[in-house]
N, C-alpha and C positions, 0 to 999 in steps of 0.2 A: 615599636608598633608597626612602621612601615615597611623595614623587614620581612617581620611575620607576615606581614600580608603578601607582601611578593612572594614569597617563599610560596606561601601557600598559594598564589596564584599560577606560578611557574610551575607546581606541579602539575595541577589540573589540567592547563593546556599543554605540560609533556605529554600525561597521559592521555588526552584529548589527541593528537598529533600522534603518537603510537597505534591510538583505535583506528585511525583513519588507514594509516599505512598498513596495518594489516589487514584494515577493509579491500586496500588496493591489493595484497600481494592474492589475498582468496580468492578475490573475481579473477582475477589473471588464472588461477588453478581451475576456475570452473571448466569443464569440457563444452563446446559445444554440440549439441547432439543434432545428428541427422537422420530423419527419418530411412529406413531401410524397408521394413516391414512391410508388404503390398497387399498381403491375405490374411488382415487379421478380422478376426470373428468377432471383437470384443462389441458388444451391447454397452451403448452409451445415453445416459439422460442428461441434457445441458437443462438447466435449470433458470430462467432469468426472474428474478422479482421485479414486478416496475408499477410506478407510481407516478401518474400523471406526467407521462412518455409519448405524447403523440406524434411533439416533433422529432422523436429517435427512434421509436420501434420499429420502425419499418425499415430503416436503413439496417439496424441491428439483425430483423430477421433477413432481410435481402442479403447480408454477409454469409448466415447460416446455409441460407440456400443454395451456396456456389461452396459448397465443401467438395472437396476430391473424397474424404471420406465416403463410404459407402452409406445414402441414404436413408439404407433400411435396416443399418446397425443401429441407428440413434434415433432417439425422440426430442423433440423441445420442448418445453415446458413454460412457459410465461404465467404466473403468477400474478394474479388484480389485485395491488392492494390498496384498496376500497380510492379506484383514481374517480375524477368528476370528471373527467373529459372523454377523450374520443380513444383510448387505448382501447378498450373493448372491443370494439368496434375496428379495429386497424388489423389488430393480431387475427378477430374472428375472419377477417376477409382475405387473411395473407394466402398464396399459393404453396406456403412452405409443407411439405408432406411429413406427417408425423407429428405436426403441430394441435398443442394443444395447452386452451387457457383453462386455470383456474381461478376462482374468485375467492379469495381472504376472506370477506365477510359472509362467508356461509361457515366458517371455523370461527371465527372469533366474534364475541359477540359483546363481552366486554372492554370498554382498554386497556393496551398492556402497552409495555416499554420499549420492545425490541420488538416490530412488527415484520421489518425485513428475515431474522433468523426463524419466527413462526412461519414465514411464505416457505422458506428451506423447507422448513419440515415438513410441509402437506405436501410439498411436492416429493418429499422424497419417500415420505410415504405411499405416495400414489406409483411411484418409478417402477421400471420393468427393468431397469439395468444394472448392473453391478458396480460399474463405476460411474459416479455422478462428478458434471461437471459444472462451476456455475462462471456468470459473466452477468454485467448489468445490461440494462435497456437502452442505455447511453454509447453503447462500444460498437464498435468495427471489427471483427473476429476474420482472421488471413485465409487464405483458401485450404491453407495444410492443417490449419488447427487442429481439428479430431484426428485425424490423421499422426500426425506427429504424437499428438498425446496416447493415442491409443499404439504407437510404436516405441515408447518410452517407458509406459505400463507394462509394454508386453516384453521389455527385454529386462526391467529391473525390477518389475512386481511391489511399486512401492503403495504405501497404505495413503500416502497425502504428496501432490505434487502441487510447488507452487512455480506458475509463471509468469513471465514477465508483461507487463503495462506499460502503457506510453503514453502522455496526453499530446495530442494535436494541439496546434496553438497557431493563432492571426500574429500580426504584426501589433501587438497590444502589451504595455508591461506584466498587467499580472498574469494575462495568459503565457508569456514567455520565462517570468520566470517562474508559474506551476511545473510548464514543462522539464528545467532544467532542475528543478528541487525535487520532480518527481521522481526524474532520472537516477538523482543520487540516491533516493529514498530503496529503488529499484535494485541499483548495484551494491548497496546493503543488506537489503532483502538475501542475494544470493551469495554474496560471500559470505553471510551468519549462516542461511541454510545449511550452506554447502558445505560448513567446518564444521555446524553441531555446536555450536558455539549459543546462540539463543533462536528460537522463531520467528519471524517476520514474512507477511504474507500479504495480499490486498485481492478483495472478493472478486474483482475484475475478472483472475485467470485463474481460476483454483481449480482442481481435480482431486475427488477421496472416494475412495472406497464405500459401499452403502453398507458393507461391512463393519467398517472402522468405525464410519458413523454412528451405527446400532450398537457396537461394544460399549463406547464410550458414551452411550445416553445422549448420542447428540449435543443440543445446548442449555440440558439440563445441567443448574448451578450457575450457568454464565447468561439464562434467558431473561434475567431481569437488568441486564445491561443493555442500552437502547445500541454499540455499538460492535462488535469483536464476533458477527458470525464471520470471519476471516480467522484473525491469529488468534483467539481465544479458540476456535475448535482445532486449530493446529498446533496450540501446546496441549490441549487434552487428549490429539490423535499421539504425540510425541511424548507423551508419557508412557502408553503405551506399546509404541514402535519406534522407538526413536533411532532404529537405522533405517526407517523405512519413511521418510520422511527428506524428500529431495527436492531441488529446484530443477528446473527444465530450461536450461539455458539455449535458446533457437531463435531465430530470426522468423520463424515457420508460425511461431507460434505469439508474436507479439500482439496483446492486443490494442488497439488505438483505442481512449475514452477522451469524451469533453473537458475542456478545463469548463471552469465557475466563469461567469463572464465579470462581478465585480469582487469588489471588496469583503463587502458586506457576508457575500457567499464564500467567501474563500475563509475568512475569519472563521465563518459556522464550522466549515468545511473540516479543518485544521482546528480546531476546539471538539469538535465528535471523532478527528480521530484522538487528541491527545486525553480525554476522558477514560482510554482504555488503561491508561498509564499506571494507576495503583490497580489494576484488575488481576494482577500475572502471580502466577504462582513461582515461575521462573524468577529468582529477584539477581539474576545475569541481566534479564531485559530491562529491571528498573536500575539498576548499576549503571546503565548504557545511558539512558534516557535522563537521568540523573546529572550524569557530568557532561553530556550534552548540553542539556538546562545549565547549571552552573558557570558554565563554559562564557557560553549568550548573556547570562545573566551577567556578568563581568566585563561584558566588553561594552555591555547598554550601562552599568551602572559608573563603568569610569568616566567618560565623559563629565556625566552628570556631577559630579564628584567637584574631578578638574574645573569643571568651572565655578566652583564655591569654595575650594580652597586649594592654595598650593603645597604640592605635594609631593616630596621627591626621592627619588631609590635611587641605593647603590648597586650598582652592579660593576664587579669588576673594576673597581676603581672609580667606574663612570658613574655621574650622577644624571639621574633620567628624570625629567616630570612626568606627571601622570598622564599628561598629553603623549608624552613620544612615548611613554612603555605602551598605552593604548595600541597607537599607530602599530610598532614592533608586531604586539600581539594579534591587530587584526591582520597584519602581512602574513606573519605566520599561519591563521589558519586561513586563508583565500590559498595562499599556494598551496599548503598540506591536501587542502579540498579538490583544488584543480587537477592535481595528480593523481587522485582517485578520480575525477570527474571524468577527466580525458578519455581513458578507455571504454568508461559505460557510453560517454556520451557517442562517441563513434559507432559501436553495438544499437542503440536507438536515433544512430539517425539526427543526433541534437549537435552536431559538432560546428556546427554553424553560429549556435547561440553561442559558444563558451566565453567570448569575448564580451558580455555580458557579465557574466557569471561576479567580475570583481564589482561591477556597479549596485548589483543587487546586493552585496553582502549586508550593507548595514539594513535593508528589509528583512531580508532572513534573520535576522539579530533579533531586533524588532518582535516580528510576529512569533519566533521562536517563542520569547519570553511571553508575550501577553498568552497567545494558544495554551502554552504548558499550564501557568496560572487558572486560567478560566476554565481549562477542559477540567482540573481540580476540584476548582471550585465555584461556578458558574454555571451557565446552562447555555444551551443552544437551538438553531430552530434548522431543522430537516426534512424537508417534501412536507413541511406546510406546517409541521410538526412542533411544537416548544418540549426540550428534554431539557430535564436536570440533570 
């Protein structure tokens, strides 16, 4: 019996340890792109939903406002949805030119689930441009942003571009290690992209076609999920273009967002995104996510184990307790991680934290497991909000 268990445990984090290194060897193949393009024409609508944002909208439009991009190619769009404070009010007074808020609750009048992907749509409904971009109310957008993205559109013509996010983080744990799980979250993003391998995306930094959008009904089918106007409308663009479907790998175009400042929000946080989990028609993304879970699930449940009864494997000759194959196994995947970690984290900037990175493993273990569980089968509260 203890055999078969290792047996089957030693697969999983082979195959666990192989996703990884081929996570590493993709991102190392992404290109990084540089803007070249000086005179491009392209008509852009940034799109931001925000919900009771007074203490971020203004720095977020203040970022917009200092674009090298051509001002009168693009418009902005901030989206009310239905906040009680002083957003209204911040956006209407901002000096940003081209700016312009809409209110949510002049479209919806009943409750629905997913109120951020209905903010998308009125505004893209409302849009003058051809490629729409979105980002939240919480971000710091770089001076070359449209810039760059509208010289990346124009050299590759792709139907959905995702890029890259970064969380800023104080001298605080969880904000430190948001940062560095976001990171990896990030340099997965782009090497799945980048290989066609499965979708992953975060609404932070997205660009698609109002094209694309309209072919594929938007997020019709997916608009009763409270969370996936991100990677759910990037596997239904990817169904239908799916070489046209790239990452934008650029320092140009990073955007900075807040981390969660407790617990409490980070848990929500990481349970709305893990809710997407059985959403995917791709079942490569729930493959992934899958043995990920398992993976965690195994290293939270040996401990527990080992200390109620002893238990011991052969390997090799050698006989191991459930303590030291644990050990073995969490060594194994900290360094498998760190090796992919290494390069993203230098790319964002986080190369400072790594040394961390082994302290936090058994929280990432941890919230791995309860997140996956709960986003399942649980519910969560978002911008004031309780979802099932």
């Amino acid at each position: 019996m203890q055999q078969a268990l290792l047996f089957i445990v030693l697969i999983f984090f082979g195959l666990y340890a192989l996703l990884i290194l081929y996570y590493w060897m993709s991102w190392r193949s992404v290109p990084v792109f540089k803007a070249t393009d000086q005179n491009s024409q392209l008509k852009i609508s940034v799109i931001i939903p925000a919900r009771n944002e007074e203490k971020n909208i203004a720095a977020c439009l203040d970022s917009i406002n200092h674009q090298t991009y051509n001002n009168n190619l693009f418009e902005v769009m901030v989206v009310d949805d239905h906040s009680t404070d002083n957003t209204a009010t911040i956006v209407n007074n901002h000096p940003l030119q081209n700016l312009k808020i809409i209110a949510l609750n002049d479209f919806v009048s009943d409750e629905i689930n997913s109120y951020k992907k209905k903010a998308i749509e009125v505004a893209i409904a409302q849009s003058t441009a051809g490629l729409i971009v979105t980002t939240d109310a919480d971000c710091i957008v770089p001076a070359k942003w449209l810039e760059t993205i509208a010289a990346f559109y124009n050299q590759y013509q792709p139907q959905f571009i995702a890029a890259p996010v970064s969380i800023n983080c104080s001298f605080n744990f969880i904000e430190m290690f948001q940062a560095l799980d976001f990171a990896m979250l990030q340099g997965i993003t782009a090497a799945s992209v980048h290989k066609k391998i499965h979708s992953m995306c975060n609404g932070a930094n997205l660009a698609y076609t109002k094209k694309a959008f309209t072919e594929v009904g938007g997020f019709k089918g997916i608009d009763t999920i409270a969370s996936g106007d991100d990677m759910l409308l990037m596997h239904k663009i990817y169904k239908q273009h799916p070489g046209k479907v790239m990452f934008l790998k650029s320092p140009d175009v990073i955007v900075q967002t807040e981390p969660v400042h407790t617990l409490k929000e980070f848990f929500n946080q990481r349970i709305r995104w893990a809710s997407k989990a059985g959403k995917y028609d791709d079942k490569r993304i729930f493959a992934v996510l899958l043995l990920v879970y398992l993976v965690n699930f195994f290293l939270l449940a040996m401990p527990v184990v080992a200390a109620f009864a002893k238990v011991y494997f052969i390997i090799a000759n050698l006989s191991l307790s459930m303590w030291e194959l644990w050990l073995w196994l969490l060594l194994l995947k900290t360094l498998v991680e760190l090796v992919f970690l290494y390069p993203v984290a230098i790319f964002f900037g986080k190369q400072k934290l790594l040394w961390l990175f082994p302290i936090m493993q058994p929280f990432h273990i941890l919230y791995t497991v309860i997140a996956g569980w709960l986003g399942t089968f649980g519910k969560y509260n978002w911008k004031g909000r309780n979802i099932k």
